[in-house]
mmJSON file of the N, C-alpha and C atoms, coordinates in Angstrom:
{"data_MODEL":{"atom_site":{
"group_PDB":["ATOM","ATOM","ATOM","ATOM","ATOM","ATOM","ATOM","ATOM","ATOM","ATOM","ATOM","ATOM","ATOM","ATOM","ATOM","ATOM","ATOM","ATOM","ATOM","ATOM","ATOM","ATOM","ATOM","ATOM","ATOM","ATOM","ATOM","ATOM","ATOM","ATOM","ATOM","ATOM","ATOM","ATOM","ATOM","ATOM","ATOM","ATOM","ATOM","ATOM","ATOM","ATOM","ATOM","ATOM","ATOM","ATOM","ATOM","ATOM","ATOM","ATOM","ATOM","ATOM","ATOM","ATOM","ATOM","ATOM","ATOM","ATOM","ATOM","ATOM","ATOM","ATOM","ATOM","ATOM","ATOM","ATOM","ATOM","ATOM","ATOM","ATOM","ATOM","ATOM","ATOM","ATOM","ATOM","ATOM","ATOM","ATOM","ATOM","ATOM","ATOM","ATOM","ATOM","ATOM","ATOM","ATOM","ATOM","ATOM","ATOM","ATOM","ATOM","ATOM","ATOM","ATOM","ATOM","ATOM","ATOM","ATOM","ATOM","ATOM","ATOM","ATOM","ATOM","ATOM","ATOM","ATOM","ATOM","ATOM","ATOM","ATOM","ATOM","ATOM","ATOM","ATOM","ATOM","ATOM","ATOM","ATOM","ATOM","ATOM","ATOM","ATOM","ATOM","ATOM","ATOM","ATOM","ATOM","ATOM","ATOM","ATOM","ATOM","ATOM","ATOM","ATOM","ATOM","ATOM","ATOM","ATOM","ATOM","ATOM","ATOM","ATOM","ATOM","ATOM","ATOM","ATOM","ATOM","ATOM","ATOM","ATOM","ATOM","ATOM","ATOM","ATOM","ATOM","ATOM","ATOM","ATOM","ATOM","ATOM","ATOM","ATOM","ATOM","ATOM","ATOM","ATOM","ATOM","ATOM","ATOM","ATOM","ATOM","ATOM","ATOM","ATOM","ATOM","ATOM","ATOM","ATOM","ATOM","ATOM","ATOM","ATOM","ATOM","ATOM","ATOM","ATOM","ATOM","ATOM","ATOM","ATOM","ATOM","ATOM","ATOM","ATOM","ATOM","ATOM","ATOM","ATOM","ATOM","ATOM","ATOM","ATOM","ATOM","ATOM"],
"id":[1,2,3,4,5,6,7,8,9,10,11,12,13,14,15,16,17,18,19,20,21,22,23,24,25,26,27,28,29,30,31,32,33,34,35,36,37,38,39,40,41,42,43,44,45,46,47,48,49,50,51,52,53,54,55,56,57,58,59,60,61,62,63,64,65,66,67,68,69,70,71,72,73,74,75,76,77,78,79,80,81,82,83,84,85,86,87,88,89,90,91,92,93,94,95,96,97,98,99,100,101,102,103,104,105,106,107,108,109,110,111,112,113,114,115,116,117,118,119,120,121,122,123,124,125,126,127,128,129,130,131,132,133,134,135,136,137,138,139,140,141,142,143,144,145,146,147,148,149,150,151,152,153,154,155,156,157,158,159,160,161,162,163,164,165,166,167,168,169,170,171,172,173,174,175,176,177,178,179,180,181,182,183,184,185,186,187,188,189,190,191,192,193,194,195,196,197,198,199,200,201,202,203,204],
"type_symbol":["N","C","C","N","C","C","N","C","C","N","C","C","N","C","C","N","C","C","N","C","C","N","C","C","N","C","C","N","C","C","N","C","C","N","C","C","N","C","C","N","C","C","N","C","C","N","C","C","N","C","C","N","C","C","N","C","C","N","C","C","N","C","C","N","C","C","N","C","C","N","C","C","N","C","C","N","C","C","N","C","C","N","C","C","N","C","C","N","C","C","N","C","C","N","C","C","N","C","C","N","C","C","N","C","C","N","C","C","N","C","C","N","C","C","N","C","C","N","C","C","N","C","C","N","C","C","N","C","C","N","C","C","N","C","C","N","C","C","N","C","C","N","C","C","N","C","C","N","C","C","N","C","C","N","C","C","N","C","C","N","C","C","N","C","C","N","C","C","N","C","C","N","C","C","N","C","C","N","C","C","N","C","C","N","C","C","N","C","C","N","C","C","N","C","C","N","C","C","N","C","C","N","C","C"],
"label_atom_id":["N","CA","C","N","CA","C","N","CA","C","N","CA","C","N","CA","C","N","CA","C","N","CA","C","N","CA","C","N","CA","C","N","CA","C","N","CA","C","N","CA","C","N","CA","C","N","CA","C","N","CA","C","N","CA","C","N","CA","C","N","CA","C","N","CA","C","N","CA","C","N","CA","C","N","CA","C","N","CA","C","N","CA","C","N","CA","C","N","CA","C","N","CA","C","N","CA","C","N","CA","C","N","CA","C","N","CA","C","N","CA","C","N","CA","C","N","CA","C","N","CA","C","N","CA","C","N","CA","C","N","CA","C","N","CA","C","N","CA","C","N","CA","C","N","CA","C","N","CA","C","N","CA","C","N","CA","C","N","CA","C","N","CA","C","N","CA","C","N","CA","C","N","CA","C","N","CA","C","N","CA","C","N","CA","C","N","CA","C","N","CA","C","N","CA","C","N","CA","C","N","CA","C","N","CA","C","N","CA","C","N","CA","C","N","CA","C","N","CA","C","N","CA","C","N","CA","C","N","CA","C","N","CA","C","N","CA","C"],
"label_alt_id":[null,null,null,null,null,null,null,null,null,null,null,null,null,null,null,null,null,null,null,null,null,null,null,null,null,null,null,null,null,null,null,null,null,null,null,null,null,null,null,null,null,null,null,null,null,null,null,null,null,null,null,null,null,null,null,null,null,null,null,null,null,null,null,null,null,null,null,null,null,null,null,null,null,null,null,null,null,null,null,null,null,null,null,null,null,null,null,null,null,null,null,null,null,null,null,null,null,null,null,null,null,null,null,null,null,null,null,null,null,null,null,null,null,null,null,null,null,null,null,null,null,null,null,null,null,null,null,null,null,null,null,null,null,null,null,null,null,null,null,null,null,null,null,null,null,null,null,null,null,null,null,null,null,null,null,null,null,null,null,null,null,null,null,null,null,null,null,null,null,null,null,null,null,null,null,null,null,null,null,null,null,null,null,null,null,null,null,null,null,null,null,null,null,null,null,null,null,null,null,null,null,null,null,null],
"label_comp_id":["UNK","UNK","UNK","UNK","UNK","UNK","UNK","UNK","UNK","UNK","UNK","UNK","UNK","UNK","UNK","UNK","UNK","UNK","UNK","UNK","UNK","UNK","UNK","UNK","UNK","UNK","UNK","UNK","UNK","UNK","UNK","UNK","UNK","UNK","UNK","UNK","UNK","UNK","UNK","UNK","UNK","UNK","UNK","UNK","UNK","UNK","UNK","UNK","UNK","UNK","UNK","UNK","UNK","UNK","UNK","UNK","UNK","UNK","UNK","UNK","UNK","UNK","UNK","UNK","UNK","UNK","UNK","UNK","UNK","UNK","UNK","UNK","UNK","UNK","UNK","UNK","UNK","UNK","UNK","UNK","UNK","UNK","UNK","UNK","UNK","UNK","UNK","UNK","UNK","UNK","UNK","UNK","UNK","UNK","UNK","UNK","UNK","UNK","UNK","UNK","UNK","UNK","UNK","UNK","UNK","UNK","UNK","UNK","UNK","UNK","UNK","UNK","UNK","UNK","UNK","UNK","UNK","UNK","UNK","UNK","UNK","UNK","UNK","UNK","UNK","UNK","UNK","UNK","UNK","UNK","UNK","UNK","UNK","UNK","UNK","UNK","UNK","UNK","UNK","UNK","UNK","UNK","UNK","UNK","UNK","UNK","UNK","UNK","UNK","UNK","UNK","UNK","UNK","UNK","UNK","UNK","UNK","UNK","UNK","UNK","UNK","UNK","UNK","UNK","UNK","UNK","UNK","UNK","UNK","UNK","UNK","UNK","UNK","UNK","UNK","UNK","UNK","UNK","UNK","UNK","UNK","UNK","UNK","UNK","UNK","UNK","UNK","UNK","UNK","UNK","UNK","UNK","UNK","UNK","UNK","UNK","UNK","UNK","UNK","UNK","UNK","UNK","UNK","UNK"],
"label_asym_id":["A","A","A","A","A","A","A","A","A","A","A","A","A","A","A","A","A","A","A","A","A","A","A","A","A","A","A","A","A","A","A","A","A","A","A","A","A","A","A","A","A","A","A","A","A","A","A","A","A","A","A","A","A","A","A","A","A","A","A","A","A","A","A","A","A","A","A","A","A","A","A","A","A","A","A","A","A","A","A","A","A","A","A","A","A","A","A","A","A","A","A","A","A","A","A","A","A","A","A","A","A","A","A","A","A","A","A","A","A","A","A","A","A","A","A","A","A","A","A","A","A","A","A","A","A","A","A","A","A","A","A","A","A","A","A","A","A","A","A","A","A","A","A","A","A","A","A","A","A","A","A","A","A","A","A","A","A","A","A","A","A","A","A","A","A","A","A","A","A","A","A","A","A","A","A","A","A","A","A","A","A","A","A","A","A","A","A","A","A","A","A","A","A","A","A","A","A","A","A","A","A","A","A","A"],
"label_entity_id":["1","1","1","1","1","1","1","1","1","1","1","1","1","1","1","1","1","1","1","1","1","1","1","1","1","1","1","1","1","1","1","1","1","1","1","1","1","1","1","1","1","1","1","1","1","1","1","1","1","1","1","1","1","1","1","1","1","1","1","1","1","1","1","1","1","1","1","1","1","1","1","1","1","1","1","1","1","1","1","1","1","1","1","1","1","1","1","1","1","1","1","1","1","1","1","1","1","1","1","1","1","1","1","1","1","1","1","1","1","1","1","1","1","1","1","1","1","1","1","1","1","1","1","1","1","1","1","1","1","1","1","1","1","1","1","1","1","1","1","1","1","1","1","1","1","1","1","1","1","1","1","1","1","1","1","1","1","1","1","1","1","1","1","1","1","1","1","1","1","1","1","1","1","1","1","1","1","1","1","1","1","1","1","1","1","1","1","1","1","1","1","1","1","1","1","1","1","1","1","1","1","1","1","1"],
"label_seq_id":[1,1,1,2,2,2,3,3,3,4,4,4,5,5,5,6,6,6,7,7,7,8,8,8,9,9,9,10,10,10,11,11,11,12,12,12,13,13,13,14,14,14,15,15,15,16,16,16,17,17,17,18,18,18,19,19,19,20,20,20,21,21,21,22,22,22,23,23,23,24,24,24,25,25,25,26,26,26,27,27,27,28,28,28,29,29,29,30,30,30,31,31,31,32,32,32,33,33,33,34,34,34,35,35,35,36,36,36,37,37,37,38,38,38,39,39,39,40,40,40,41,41,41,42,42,42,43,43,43,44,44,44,45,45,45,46,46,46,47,47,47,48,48,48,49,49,49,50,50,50,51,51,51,52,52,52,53,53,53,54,54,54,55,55,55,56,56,56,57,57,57,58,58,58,59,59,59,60,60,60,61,61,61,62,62,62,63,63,63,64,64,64,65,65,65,66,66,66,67,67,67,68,68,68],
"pdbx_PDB_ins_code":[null,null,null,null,null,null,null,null,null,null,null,null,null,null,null,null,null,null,null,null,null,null,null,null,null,null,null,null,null,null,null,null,null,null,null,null,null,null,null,null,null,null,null,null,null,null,null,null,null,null,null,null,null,null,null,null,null,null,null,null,null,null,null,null,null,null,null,null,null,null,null,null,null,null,null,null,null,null,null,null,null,null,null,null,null,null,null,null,null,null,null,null,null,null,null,null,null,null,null,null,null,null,null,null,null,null,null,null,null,null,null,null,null,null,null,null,null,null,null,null,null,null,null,null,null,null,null,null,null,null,null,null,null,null,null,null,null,null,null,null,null,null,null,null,null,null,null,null,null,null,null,null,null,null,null,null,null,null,null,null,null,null,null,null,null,null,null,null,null,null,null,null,null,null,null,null,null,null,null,null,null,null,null,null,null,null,null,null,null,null,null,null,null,null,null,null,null,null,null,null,null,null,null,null],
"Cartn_x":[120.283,120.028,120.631,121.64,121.829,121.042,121.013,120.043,121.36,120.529,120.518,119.598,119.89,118.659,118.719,117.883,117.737,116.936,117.601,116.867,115.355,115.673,114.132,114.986,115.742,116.36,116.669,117.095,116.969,118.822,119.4,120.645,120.962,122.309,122.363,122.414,122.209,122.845,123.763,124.589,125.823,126.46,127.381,127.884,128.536,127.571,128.22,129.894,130.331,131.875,132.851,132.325,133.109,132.962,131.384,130.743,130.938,130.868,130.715,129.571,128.737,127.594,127.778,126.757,127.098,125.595,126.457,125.167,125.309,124.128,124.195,124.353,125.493,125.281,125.061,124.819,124.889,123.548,122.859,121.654,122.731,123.605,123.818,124.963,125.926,126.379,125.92,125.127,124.166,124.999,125.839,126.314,125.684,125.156,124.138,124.985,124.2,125.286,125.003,124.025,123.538,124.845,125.661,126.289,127.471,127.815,129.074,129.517,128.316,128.659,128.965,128.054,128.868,130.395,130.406,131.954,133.115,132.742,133.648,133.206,132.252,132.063,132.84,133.008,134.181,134.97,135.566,137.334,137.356,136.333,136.874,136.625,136.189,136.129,137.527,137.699,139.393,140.159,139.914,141.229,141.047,139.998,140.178,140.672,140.301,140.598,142.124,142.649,144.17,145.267,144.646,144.719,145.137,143.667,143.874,145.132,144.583,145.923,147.325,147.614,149.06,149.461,148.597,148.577,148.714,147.578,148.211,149.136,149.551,151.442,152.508,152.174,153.131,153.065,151.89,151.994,152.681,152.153,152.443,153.949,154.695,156.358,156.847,156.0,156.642,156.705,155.542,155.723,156.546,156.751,157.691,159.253,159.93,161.15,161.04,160.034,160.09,160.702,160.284,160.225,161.52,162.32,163.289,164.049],
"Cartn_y":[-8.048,-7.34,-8.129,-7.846,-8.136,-8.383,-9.481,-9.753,-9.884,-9.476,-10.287,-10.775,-11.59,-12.733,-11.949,-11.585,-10.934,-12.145,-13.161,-14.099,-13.036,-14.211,-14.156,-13.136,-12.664,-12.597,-11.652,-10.834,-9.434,-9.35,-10.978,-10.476,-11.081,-10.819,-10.481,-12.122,-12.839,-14.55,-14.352,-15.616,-16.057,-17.021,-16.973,-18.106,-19.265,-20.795,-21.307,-21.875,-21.716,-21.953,-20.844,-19.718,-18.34,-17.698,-18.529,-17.558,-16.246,-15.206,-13.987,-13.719,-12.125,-12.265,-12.271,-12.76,-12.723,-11.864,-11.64,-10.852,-11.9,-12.421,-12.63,-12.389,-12.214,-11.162,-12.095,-13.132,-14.015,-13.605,-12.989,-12.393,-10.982,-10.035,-9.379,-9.302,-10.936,-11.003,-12.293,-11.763,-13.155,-12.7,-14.055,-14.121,-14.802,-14.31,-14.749,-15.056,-15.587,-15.66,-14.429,-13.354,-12.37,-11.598,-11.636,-10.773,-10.946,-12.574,-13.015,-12.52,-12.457,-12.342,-10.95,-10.163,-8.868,-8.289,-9.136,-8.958,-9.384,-10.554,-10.933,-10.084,-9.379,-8.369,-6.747,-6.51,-5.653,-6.453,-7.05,-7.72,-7.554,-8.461,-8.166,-7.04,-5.76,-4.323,-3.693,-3.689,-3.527,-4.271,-5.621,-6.141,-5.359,-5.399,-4.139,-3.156,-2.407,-0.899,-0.787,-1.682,-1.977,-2.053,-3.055,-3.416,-2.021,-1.086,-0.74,0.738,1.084,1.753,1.338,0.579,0.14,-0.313,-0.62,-0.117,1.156,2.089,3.745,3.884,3.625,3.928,3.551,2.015,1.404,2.507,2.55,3.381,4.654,5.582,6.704,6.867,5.626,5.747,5.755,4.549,4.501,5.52,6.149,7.865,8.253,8.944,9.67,9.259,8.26,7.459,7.405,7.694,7.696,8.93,10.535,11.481,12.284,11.37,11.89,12.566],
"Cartn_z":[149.632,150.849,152.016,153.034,153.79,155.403,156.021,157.026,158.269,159.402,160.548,161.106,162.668,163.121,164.565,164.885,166.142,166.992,168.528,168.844,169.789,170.626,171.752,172.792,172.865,174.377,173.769,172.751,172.073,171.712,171.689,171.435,170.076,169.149,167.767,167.301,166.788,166.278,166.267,166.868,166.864,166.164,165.107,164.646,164.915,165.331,166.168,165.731,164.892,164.571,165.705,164.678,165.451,166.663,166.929,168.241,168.142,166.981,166.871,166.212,165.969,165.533,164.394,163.316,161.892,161.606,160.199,159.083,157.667,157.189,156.073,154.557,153.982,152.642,151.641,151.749,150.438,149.564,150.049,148.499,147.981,148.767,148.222,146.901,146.814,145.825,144.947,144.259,143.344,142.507,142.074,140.428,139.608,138.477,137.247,136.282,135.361,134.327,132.876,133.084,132.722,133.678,134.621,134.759,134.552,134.199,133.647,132.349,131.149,130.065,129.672,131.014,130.858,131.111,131.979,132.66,131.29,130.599,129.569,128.586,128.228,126.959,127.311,128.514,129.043,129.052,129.34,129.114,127.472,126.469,125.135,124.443,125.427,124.845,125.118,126.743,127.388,125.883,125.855,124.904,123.051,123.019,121.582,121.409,122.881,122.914,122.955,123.777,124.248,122.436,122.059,120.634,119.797,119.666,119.085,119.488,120.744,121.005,120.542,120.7,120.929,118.955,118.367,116.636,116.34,116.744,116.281,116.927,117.905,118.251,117.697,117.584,116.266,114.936,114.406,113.729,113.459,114.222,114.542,114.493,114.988,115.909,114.156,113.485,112.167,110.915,111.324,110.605,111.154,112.16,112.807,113.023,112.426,112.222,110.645,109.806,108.269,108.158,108.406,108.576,109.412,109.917,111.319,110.496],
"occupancy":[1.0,1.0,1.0,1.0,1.0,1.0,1.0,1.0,1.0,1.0,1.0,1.0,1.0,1.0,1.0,1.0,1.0,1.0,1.0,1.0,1.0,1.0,1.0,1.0,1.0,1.0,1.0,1.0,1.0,1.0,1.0,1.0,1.0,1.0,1.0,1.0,1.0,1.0,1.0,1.0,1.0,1.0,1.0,1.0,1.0,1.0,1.0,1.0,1.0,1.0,1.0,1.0,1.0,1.0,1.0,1.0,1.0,1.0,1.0,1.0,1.0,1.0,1.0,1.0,1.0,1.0,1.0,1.0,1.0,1.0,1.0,1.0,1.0,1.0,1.0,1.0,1.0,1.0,1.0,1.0,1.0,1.0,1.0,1.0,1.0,1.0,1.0,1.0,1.0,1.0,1.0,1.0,1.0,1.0,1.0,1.0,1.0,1.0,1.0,1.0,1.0,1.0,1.0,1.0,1.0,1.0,1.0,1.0,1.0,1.0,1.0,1.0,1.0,1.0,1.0,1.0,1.0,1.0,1.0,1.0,1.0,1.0,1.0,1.0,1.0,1.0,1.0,1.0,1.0,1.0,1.0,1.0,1.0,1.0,1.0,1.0,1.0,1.0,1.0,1.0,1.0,1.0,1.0,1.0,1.0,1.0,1.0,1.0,1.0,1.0,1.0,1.0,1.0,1.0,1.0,1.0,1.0,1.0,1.0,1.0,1.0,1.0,1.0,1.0,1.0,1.0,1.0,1.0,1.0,1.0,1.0,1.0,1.0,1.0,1.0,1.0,1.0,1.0,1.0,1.0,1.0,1.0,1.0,1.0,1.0,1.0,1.0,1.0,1.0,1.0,1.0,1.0,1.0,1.0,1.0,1.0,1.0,1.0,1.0,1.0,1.0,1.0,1.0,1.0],
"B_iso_or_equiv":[0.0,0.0,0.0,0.0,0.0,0.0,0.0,0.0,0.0,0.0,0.0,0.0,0.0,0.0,0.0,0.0,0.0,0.0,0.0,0.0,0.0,0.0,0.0,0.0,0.0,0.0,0.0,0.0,0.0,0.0,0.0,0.0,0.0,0.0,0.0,0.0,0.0,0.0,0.0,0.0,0.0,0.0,0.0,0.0,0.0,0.0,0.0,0.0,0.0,0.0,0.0,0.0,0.0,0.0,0.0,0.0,0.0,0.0,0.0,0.0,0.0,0.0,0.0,0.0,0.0,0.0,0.0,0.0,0.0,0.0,0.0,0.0,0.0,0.0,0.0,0.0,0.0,0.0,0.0,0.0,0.0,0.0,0.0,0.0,0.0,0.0,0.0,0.0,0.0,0.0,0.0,0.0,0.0,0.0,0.0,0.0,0.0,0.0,0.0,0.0,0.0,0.0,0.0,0.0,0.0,0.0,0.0,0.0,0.0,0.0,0.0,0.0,0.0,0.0,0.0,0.0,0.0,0.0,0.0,0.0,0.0,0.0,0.0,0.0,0.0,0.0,0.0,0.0,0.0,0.0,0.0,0.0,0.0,0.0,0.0,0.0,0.0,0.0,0.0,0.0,0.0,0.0,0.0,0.0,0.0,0.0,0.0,0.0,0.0,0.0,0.0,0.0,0.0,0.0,0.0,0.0,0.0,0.0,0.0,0.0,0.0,0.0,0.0,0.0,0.0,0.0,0.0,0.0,0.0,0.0,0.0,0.0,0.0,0.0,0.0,0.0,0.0,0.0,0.0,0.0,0.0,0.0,0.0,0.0,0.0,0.0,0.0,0.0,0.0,0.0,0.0,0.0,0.0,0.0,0.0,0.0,0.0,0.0,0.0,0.0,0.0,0.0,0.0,0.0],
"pdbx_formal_charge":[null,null,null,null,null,null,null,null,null,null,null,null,null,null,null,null,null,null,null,null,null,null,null,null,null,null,null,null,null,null,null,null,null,null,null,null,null,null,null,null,null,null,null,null,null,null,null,null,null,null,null,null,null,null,null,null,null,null,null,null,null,null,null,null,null,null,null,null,null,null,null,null,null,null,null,null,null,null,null,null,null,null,null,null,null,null,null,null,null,null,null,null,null,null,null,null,null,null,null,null,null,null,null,null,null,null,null,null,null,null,null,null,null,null,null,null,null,null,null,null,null,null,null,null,null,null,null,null,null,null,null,null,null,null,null,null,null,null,null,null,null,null,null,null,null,null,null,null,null,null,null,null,null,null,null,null,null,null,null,null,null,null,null,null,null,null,null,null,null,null,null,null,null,null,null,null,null,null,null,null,null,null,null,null,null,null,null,null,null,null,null,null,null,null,null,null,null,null,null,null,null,null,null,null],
"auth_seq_id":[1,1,1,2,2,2,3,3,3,4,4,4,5,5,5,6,6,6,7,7,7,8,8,8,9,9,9,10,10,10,11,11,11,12,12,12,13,13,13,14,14,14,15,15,15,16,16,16,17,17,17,18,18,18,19,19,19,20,20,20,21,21,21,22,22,22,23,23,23,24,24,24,25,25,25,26,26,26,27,27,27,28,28,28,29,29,29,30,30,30,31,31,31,32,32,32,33,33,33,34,34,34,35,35,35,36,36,36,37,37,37,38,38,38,39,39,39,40,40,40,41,41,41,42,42,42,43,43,43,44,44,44,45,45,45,46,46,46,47,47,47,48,48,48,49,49,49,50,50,50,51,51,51,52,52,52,53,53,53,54,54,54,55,55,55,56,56,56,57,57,57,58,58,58,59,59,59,60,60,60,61,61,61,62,62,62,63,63,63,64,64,64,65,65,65,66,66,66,67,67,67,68,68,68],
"auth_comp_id":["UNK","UNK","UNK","UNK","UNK","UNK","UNK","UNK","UNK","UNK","UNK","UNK","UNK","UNK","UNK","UNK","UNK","UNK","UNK","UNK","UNK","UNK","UNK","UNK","UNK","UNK","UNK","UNK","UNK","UNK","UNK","UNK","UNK","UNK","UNK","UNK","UNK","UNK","UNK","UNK","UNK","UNK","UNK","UNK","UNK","UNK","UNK","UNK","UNK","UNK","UNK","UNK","UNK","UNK","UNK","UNK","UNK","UNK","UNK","UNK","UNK","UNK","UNK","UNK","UNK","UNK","UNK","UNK","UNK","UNK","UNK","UNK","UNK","UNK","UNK","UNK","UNK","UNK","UNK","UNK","UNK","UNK","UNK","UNK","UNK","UNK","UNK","UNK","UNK","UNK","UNK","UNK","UNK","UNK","UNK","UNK","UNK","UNK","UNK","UNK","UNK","UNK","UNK","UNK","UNK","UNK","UNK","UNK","UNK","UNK","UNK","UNK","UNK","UNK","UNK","UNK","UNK","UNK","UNK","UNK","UNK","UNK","UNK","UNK","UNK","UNK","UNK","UNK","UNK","UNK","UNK","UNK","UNK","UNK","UNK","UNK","UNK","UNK","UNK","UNK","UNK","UNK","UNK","UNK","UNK","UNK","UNK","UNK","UNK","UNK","UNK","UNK","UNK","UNK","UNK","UNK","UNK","UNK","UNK","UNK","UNK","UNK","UNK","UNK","UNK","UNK","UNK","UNK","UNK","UNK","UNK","UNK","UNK","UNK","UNK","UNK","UNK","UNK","UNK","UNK","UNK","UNK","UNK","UNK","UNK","UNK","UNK","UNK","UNK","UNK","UNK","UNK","UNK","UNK","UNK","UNK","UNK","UNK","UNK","UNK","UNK","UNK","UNK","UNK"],
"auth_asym_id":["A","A","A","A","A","A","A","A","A","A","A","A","A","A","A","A","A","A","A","A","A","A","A","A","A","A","A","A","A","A","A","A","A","A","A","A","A","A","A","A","A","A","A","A","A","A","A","A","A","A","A","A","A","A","A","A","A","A","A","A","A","A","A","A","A","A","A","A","A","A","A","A","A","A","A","A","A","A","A","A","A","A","A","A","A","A","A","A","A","A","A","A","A","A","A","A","A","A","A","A","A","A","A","A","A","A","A","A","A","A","A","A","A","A","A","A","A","A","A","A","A","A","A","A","A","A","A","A","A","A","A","A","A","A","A","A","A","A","A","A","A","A","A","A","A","A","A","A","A","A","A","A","A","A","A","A","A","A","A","A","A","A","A","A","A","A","A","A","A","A","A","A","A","A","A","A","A","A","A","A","A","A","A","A","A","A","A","A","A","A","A","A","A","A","A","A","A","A","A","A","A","A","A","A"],
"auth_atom_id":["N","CA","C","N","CA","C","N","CA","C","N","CA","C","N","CA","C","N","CA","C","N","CA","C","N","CA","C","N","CA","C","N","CA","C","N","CA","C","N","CA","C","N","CA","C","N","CA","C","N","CA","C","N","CA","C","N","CA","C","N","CA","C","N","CA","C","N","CA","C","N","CA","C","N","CA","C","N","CA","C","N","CA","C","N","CA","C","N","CA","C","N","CA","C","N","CA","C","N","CA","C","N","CA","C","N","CA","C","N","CA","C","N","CA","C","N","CA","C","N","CA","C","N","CA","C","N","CA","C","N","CA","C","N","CA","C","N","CA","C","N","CA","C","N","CA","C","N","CA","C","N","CA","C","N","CA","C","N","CA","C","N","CA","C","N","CA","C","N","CA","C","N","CA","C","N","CA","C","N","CA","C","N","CA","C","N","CA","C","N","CA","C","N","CA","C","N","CA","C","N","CA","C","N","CA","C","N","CA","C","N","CA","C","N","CA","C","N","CA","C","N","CA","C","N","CA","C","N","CA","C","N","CA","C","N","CA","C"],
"pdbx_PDB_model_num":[1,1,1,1,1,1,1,1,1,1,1,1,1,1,1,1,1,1,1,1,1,1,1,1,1,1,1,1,1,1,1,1,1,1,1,1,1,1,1,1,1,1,1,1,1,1,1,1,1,1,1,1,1,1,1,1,1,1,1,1,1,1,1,1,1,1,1,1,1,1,1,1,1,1,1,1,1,1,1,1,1,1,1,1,1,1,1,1,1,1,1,1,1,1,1,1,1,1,1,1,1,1,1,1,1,1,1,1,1,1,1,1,1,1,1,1,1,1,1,1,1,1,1,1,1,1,1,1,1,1,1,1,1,1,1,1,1,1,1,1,1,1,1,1,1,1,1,1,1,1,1,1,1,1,1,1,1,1,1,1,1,1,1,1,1,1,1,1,1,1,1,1,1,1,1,1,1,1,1,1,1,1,1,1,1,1,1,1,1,1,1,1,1,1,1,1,1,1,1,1,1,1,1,1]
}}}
């Protein structure tokens, strides 16, 4: 969930680096490692699926050049 800091004087926090107002998002991207292992169990689904496409084509090309 993203925050801001509203002071005493009713104006927005300021970042003293940027002196512009900031919002905090750092709760809204929590990386876990419950969401890492998902991310790599899609990459090695992408890399199967990829796999196996590109075999029935091999395939396929090699029927169809048996047959020409």
């Amino acid at each position: 969930m993203a925050s801001k800091v509203c002071s005493e004087t009713g104006n927005w926090f300021l970042h003293p680096e940027s002196n512009r107002t900031w919002t905090n998002y750092t709760k809204c991207t929590a990386y876990t490692s419950a969401g890492r292992v998902t991310a790599m169990n899609l990459y090695y689904l992408v890399l199967i699926g990829h796999g196996l496409s590109l075999t029935s084509l091999f395939f396929s090309l090699g029927i169809f050049f048996h047959f020409k």
